[in-house]
Biotite code that builds the C-alpha atoms (Angstrom):
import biotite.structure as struc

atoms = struc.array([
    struc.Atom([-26.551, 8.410, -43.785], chain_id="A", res_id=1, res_name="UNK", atom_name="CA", element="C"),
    struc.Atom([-23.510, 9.357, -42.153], chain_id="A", res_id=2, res_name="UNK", atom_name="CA", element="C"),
    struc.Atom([-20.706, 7.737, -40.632], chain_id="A", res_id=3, res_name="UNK", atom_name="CA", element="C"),
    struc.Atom([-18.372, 8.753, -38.413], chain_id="A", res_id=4, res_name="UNK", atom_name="CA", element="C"),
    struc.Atom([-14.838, 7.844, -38.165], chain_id="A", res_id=5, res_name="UNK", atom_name="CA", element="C"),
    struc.Atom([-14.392, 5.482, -35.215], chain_id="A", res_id=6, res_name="UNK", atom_name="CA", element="C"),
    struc.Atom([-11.621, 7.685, -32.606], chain_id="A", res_id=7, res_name="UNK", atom_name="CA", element="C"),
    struc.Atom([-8.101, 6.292, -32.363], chain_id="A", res_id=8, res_name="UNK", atom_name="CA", element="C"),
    struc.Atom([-7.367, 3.135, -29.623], chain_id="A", res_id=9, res_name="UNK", atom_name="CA", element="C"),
    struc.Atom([-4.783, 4.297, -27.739], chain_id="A", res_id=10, res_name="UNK", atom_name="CA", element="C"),
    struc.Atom([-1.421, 2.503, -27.748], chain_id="A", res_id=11, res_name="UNK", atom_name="CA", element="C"),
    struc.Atom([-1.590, 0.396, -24.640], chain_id="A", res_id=12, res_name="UNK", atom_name="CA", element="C"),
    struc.Atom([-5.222, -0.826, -25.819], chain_id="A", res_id=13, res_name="UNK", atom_name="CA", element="C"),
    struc.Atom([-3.765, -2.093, -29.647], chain_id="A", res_id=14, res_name="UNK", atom_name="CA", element="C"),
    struc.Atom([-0.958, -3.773, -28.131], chain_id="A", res_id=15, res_name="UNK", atom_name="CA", element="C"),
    struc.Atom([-2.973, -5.758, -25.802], chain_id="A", res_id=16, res_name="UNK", atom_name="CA", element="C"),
    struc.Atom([-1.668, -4.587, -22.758], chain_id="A", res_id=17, res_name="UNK", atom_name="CA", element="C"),
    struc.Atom([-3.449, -2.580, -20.282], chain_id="A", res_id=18, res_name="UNK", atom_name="CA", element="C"),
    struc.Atom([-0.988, -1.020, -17.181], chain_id="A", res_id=19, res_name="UNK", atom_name="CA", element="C"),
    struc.Atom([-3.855, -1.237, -14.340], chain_id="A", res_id=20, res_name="UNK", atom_name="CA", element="C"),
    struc.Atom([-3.789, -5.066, -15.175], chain_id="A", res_id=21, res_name="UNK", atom_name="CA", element="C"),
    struc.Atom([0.179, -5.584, -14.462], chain_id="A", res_id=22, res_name="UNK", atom_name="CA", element="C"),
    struc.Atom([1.043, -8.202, -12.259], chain_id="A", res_id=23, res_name="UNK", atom_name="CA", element="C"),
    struc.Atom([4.736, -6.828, -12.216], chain_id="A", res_id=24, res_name="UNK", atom_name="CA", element="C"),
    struc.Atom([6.213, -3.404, -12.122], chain_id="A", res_id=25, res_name="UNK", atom_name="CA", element="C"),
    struc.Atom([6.885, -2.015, -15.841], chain_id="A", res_id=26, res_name="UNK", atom_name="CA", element="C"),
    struc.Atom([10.081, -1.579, -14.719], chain_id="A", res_id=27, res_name="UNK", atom_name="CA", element="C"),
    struc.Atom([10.977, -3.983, -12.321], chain_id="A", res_id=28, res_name="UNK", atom_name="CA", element="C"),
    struc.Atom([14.514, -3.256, -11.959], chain_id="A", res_id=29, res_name="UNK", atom_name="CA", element="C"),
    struc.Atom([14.001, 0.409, -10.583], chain_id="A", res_id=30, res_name="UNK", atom_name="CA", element="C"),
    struc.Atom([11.203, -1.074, -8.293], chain_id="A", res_id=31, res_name="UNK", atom_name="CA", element="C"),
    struc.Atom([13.391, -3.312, -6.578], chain_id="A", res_id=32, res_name="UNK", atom_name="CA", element="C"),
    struc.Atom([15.867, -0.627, -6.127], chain_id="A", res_id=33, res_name="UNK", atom_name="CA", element="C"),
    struc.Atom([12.722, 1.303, -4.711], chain_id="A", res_id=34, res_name="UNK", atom_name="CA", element="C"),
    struc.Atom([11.752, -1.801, -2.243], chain_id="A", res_id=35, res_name="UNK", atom_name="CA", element="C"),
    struc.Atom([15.412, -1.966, -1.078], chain_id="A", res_id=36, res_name="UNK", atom_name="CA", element="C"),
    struc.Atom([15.720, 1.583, -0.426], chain_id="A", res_id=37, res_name="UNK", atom_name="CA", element="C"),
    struc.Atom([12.472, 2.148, 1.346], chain_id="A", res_id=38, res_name="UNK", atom_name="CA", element="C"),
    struc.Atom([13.623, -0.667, 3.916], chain_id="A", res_id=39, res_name="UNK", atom_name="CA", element="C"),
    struc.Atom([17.405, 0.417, 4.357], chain_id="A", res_id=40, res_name="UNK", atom_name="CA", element="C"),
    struc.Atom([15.611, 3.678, 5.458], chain_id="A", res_id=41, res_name="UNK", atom_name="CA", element="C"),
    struc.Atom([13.963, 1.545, 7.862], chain_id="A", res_id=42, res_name="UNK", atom_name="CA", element="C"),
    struc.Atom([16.923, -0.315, 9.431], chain_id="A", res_id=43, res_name="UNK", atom_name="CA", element="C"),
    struc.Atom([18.918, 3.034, 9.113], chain_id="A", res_id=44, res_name="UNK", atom_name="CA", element="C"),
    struc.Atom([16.405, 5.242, 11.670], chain_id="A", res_id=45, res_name="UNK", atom_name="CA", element="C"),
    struc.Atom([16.755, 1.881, 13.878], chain_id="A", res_id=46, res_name="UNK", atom_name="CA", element="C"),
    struc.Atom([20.454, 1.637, 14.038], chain_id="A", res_id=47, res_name="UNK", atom_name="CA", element="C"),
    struc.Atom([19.912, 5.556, 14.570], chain_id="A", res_id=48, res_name="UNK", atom_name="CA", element="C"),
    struc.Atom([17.589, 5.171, 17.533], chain_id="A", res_id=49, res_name="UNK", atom_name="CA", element="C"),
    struc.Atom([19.811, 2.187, 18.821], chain_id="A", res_id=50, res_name="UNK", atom_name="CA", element="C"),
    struc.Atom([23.309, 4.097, 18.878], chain_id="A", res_id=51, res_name="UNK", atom_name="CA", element="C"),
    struc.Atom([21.950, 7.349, 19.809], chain_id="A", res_id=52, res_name="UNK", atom_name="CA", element="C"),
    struc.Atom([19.592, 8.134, 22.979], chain_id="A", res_id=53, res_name="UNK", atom_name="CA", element="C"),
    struc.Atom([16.970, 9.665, 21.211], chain_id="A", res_id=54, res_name="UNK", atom_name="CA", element="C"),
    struc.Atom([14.509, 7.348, 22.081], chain_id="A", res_id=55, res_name="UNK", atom_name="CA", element="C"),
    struc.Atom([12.179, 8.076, 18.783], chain_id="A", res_id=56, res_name="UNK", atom_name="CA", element="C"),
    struc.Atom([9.926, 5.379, 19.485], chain_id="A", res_id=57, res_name="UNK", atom_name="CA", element="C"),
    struc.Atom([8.187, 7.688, 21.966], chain_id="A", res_id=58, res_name="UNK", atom_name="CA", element="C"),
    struc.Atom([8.932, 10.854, 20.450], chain_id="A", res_id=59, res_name="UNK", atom_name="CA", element="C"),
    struc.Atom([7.899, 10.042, 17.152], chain_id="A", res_id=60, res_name="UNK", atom_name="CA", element="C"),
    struc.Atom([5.385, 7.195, 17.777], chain_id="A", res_id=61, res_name="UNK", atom_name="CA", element="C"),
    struc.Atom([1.454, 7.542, 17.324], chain_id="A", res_id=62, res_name="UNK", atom_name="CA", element="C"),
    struc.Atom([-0.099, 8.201, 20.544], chain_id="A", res_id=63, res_name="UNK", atom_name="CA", element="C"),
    struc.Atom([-3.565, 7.582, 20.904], chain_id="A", res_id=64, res_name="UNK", atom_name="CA", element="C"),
    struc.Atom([-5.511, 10.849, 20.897], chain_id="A", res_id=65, res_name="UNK", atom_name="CA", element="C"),
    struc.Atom([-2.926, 13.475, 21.816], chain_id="A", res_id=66, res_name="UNK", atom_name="CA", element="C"),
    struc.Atom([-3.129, 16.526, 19.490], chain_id="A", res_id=67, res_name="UNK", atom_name="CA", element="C"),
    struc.Atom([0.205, 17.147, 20.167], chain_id="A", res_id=68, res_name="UNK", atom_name="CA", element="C"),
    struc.Atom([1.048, 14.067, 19.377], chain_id="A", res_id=69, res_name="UNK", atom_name="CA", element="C"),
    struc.Atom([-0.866, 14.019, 15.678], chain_id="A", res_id=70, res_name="UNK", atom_name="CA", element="C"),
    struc.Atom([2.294, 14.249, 13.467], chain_id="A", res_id=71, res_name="UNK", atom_name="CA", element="C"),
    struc.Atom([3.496, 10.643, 15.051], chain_id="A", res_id=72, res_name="UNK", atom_name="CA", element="C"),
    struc.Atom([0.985, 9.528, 12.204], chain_id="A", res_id=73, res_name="UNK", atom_name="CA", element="C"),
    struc.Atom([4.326, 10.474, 9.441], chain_id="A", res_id=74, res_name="UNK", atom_name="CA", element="C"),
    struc.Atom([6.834, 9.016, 11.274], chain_id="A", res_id=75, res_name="UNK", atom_name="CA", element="C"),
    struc.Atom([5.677, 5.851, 13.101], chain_id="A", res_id=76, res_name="UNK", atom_name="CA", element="C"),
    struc.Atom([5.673, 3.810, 10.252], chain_id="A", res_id=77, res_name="UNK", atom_name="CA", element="C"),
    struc.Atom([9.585, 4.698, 10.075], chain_id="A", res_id=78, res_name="UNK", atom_name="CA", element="C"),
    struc.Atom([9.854, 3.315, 13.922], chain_id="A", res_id=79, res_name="UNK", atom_name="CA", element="C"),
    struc.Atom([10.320, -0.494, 15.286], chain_id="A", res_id=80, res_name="UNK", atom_name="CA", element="C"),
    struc.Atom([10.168, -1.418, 19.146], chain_id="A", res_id=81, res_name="UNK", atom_name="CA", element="C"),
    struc.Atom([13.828, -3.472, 18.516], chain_id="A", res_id=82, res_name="UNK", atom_name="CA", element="C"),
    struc.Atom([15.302, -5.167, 15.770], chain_id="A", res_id=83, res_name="UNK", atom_name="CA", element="C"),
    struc.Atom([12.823, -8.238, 16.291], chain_id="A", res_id=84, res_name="UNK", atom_name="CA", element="C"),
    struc.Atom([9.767, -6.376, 15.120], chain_id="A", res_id=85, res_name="UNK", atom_name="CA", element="C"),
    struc.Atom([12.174, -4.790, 11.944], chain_id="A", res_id=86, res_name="UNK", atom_name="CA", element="C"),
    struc.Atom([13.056, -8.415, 11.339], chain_id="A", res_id=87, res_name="UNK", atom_name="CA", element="C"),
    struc.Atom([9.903, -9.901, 10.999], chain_id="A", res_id=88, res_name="UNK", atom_name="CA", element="C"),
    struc.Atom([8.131, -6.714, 8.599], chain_id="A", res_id=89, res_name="UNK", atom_name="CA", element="C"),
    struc.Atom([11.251, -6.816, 6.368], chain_id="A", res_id=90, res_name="UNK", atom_name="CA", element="C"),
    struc.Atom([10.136, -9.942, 3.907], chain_id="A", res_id=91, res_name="UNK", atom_name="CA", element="C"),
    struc.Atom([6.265, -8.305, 3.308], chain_id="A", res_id=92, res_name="UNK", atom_name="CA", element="C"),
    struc.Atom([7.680, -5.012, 3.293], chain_id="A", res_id=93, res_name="UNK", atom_name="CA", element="C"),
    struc.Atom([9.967, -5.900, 0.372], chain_id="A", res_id=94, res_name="UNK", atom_name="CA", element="C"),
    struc.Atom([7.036, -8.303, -1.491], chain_id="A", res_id=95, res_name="UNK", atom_name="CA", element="C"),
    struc.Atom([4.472, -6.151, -1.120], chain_id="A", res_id=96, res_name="UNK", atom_name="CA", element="C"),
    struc.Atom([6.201, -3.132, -2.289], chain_id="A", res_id=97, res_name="UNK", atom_name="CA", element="C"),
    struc.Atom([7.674, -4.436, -5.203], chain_id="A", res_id=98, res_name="UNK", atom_name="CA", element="C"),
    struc.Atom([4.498, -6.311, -6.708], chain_id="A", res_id=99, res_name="UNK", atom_name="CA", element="C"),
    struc.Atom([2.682, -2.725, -5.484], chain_id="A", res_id=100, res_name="UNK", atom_name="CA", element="C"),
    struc.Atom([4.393, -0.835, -8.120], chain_id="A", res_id=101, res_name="UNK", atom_name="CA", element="C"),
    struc.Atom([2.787, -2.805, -11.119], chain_id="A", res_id=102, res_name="UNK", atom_name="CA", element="C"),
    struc.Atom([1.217, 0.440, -11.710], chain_id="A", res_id=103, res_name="UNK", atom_name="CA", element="C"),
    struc.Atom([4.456, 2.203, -11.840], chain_id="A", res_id=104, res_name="UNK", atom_name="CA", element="C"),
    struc.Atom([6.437, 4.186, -9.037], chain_id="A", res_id=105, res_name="UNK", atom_name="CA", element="C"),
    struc.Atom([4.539, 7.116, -9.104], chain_id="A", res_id=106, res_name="UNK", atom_name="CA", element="C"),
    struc.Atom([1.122, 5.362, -8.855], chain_id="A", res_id=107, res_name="UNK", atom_name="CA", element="C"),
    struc.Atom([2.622, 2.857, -5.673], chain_id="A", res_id=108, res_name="UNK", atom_name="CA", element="C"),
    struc.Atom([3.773, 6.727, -3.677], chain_id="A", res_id=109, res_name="UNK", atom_name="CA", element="C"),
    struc.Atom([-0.170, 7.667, -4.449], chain_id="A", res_id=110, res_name="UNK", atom_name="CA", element="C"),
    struc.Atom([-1.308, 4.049, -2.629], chain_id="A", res_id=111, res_name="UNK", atom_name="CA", element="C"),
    struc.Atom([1.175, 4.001, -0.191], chain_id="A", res_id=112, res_name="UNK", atom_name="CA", element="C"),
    struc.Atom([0.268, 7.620, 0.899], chain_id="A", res_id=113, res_name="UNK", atom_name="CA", element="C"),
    struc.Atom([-3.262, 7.001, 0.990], chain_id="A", res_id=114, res_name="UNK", atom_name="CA", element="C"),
    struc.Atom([-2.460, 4.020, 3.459], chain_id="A", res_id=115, res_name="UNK", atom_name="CA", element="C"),
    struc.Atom([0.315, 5.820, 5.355], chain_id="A", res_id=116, res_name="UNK", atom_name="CA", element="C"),
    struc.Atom([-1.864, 8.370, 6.699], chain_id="A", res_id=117, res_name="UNK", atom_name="CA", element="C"),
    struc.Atom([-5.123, 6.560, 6.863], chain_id="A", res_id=118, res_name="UNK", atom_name="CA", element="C"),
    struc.Atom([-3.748, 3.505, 8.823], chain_id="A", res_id=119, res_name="UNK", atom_name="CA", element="C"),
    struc.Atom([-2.607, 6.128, 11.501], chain_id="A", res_id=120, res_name="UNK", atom_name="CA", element="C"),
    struc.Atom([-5.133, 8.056, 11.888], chain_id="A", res_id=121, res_name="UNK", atom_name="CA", element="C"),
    struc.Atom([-7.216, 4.994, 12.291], chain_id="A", res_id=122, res_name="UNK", atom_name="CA", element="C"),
    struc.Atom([-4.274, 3.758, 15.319], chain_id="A", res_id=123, res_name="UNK", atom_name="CA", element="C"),
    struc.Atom([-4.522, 7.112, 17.027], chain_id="A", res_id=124, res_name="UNK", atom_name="CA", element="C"),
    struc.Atom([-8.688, 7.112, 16.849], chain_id="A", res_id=125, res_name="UNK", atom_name="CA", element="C"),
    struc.Atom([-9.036, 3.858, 18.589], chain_id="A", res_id=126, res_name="UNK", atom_name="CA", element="C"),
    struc.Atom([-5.859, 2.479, 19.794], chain_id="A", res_id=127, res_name="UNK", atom_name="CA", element="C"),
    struc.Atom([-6.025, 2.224, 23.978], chain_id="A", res_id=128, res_name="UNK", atom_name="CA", element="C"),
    struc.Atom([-5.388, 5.837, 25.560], chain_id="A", res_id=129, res_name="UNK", atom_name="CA", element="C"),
    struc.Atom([-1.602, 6.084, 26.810], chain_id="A", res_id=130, res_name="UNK", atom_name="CA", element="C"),
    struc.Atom([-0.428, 3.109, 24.212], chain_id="A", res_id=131, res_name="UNK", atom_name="CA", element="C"),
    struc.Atom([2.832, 4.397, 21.881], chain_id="A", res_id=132, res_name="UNK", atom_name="CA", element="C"),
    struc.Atom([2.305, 2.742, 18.383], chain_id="A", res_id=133, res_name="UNK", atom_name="CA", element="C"),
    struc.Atom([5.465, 2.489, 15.953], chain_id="A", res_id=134, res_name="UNK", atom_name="CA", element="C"),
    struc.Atom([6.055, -0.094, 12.594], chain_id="A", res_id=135, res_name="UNK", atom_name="CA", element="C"),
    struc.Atom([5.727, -0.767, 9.196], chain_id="A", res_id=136, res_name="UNK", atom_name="CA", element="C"),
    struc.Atom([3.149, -3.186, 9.561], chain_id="A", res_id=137, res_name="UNK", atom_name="CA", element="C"),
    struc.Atom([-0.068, -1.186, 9.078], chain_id="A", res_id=138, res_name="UNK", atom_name="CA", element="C"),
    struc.Atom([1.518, -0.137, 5.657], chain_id="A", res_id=139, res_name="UNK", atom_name="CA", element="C"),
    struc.Atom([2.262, -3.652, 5.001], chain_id="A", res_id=140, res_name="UNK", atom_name="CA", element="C"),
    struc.Atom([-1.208, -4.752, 5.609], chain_id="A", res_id=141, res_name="UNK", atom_name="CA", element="C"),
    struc.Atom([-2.244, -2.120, 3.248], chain_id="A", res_id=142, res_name="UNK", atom_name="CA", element="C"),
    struc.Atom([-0.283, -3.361, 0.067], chain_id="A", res_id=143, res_name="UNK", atom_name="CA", element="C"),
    struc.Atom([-0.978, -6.599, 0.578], chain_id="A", res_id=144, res_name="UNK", atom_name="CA", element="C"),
    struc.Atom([-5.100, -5.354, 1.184], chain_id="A", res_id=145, res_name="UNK", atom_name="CA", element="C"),
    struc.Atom([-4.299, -3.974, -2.172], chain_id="A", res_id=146, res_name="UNK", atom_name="CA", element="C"),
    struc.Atom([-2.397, -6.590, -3.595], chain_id="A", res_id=147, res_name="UNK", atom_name="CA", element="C"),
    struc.Atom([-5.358, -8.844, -2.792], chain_id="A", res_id=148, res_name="UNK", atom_name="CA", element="C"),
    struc.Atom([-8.454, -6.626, -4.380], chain_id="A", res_id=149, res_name="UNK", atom_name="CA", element="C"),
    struc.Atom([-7.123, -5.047, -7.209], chain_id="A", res_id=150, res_name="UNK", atom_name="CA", element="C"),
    struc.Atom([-7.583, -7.499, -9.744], chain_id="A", res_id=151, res_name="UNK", atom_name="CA", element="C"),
    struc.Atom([-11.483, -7.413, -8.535], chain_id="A", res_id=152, res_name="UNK", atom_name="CA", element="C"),
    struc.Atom([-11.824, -4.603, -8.936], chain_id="A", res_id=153, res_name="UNK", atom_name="CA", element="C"),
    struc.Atom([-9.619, -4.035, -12.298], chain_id="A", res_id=154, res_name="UNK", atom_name="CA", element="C"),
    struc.Atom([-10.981, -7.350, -13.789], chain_id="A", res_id=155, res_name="UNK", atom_name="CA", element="C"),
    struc.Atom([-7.416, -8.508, -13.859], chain_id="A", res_id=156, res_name="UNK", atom_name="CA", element="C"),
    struc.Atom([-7.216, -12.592, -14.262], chain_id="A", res_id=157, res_name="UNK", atom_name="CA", element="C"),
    struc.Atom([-3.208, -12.103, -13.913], chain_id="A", res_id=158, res_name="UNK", atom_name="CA", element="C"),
    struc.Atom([-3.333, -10.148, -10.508], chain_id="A", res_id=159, res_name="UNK", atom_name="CA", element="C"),
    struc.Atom([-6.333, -12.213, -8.985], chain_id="A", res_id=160, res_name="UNK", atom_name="CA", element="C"),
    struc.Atom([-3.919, -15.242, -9.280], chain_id="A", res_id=161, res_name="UNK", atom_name="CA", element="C"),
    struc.Atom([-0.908, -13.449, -7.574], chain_id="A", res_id=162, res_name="UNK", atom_name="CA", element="C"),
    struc.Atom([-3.365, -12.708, -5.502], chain_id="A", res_id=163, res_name="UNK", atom_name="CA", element="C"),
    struc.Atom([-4.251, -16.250, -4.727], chain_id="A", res_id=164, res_name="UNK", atom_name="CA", element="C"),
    struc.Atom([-0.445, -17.344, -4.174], chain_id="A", res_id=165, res_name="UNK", atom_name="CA", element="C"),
    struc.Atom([-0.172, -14.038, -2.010], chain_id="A", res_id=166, res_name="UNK", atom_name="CA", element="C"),
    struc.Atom([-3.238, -15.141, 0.339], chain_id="A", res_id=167, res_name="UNK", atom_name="CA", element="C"),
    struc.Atom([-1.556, -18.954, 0.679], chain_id="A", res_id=168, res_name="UNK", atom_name="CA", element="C"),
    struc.Atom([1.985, -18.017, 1.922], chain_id="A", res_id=169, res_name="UNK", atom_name="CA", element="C"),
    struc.Atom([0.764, -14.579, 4.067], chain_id="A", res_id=170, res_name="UNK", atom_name="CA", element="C"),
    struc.Atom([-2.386, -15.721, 5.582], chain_id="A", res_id=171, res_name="UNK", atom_name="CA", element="C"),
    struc.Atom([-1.260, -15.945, 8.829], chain_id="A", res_id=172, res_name="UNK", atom_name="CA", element="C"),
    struc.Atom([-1.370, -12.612, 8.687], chain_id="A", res_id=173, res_name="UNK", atom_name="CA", element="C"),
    struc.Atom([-4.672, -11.943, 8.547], chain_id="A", res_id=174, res_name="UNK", atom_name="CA", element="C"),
    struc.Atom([-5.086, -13.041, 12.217], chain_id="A", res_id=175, res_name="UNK", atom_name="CA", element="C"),
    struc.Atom([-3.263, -9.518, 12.973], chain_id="A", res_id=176, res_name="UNK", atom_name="CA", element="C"),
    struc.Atom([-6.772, -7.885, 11.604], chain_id="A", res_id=177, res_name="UNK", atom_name="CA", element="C"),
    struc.Atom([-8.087, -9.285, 15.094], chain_id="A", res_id=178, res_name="UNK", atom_name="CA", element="C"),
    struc.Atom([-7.879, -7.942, 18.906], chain_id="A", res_id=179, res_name="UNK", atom_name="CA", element="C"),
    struc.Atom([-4.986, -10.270, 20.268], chain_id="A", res_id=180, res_name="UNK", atom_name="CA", element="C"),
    struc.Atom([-1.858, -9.875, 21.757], chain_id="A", res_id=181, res_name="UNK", atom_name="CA", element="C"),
    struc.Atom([-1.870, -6.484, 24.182], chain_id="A", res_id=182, res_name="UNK", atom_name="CA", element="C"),
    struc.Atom([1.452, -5.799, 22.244], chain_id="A", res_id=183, res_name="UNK", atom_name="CA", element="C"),
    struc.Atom([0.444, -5.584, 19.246], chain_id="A", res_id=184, res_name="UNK", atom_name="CA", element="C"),
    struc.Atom([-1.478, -3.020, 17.185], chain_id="A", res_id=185, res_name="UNK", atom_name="CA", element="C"),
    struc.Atom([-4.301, -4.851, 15.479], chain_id="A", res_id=186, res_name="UNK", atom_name="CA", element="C"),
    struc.Atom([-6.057, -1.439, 15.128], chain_id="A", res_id=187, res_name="UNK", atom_name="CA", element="C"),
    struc.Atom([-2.549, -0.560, 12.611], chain_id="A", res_id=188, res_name="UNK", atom_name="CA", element="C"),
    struc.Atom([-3.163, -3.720, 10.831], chain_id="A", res_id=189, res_name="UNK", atom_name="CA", element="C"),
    struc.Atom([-6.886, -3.294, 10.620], chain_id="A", res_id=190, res_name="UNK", atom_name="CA", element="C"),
    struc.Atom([-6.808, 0.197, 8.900], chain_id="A", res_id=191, res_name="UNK", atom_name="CA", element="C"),
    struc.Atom([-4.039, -0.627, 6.942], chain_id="A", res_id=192, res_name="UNK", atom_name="CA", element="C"),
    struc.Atom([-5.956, -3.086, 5.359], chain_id="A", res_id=193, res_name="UNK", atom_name="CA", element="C"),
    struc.Atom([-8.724, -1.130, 4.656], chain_id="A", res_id=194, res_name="UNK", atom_name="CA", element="C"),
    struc.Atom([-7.015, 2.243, 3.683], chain_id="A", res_id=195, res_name="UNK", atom_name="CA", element="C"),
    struc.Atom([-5.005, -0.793, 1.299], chain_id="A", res_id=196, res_name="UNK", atom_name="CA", element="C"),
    struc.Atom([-8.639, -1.289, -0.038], chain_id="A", res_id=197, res_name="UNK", atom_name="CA", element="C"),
    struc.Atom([-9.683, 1.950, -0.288], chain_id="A", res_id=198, res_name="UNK", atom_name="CA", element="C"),
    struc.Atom([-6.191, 2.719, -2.457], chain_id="A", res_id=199, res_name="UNK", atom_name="CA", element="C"),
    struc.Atom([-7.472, -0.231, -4.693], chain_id="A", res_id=200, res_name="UNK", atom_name="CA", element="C"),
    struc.Atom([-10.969, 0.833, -5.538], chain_id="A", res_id=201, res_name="UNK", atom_name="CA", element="C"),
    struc.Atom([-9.431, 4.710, -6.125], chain_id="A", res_id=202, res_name="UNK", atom_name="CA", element="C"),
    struc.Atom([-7.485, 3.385, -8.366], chain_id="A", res_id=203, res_name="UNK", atom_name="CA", element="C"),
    struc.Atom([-9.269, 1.066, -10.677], chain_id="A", res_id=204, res_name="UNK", atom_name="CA", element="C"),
    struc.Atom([-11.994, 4.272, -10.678], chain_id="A", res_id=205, res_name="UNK", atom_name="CA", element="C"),
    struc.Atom([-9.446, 6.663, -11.853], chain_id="A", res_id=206, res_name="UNK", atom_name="CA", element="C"),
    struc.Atom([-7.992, 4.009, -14.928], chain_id="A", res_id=207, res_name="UNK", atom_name="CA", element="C"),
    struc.Atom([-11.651, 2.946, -15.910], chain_id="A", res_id=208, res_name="UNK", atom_name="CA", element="C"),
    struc.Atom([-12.284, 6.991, -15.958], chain_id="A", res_id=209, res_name="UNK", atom_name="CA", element="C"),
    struc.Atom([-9.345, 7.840, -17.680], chain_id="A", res_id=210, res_name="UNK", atom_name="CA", element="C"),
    struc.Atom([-9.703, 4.611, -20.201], chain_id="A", res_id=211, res_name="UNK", atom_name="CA", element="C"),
    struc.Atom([-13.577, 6.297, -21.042], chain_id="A", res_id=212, res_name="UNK", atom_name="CA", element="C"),
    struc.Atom([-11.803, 9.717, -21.475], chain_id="A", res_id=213, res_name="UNK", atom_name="CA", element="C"),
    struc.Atom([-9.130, 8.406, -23.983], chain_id="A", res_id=214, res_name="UNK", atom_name="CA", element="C"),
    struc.Atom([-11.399, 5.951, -25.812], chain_id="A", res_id=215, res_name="UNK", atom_name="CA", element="C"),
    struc.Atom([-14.002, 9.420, -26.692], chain_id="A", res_id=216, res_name="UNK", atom_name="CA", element="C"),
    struc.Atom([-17.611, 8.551, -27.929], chain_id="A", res_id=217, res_name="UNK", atom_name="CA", element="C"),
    struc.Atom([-16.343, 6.098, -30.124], chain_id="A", res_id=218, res_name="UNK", atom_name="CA", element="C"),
    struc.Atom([-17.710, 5.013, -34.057], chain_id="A", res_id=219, res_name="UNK", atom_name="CA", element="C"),
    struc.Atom([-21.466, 7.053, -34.794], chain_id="A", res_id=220, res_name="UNK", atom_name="CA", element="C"),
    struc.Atom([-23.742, 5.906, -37.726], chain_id="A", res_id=221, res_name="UNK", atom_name="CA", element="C"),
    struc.Atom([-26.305, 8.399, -38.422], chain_id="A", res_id=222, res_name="UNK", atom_name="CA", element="C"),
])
């Protein structure tokens, strides 16, 4: 008979702590300075678009449809009709971010690309023909869409509960998900919710693939 060595646990599994099952960023200093800096770029291309008459809600906005128009999917999210729609994505936009990059920074520019571009392309698929679609909010819905699923789908108790608290103060929201208000883009909200939960389930597959690469076949009795 012949026994194998069992492989060595790596580091993050013999302390106890696993990163896909942070509630809070590692480092949650440089996150915040992340959050904040992500929306001063926000209320710096409004000011921009407010003192200067380069109206780049229409130039850079997502219009449903046009070719030509494909590339508003990049910069829309940058873009608020007036400081009232700014005002009111600011809070989530800060929240979400921040509790997005539990993962780390690098990880939260992988989820927040995946929902970036999927959330527009879903707004210039099916949003009404001639419509101009600018904000932050599709990318909002997304984090909190993955703010909401991840610990499902990591088999986090910590992030399920933050998840809980999350879905009590923001679930208002959720009515955005719905055809409503002519003005706004529900179609934005929609697929930034599920590009959010598309980001989520990517993610836990690439950690529990990575954790069976890095634990190896493990202890063998022969």
């Amino acid at each position: 008979m012949t026994t194998l060595p069992p492989q060595p646990v790596p580091a993050s599994e013999s302390s106890g702590t696993d990163p896909a099952k942070r509630v809070l960023p590692p480092n949650p200093r440089a996150a915040a300075v992340v959050a904040l800096a992500f929306t001063a770029l926000l209320y710096l291309v409004e000011l921009v678009d407010v003192v200067l008459p380069l109206d780049l809600d229409q130039s850079g906005g997502i219009v449903a449809r046009e070719v030509s128009d494909l590339d508003g999917v990049l910069w829309a999210p940058l873009l608020h009709a007036g400081w009232g729609h700014l005002f009111s994505n600011t809070v989530p936009v800060l929240v979400f971010a921040f509790l997005a990059m539990s993962a780390g920074i690098g990880r939260w520019v992988l989820v927040t690309a995946i929902i970036w571009v999927l959330s527009g392309l879903g707004v210039w698929l099916i949003a009404p023909s001639g419509t101009v679609t600018v904000g932050a909010s599709g990318v909002a819905f997304g984090w909190l869409a993955f703010l909401l699923v991840r610990g499902i789908f990591n088999r986090a108790v910590g992030q399920i509960l933050v998840a809980v608290v999350l879905l009590g103060i923001w679930s208002g929201m959720l009515w955005g998900l719905l055809p409503g208000d002519t003005g706004i883009s529900w179609q934005g909200h929609l697929f930034g919710a599920l590009s959010g939960v598309f980001a989520a389930w990517l993610m836990a597959r690439a950690d529990r693939s990575q954790a069976r690469k890095a634990a190896g076949p493990g202890s063998l009795a022969v």
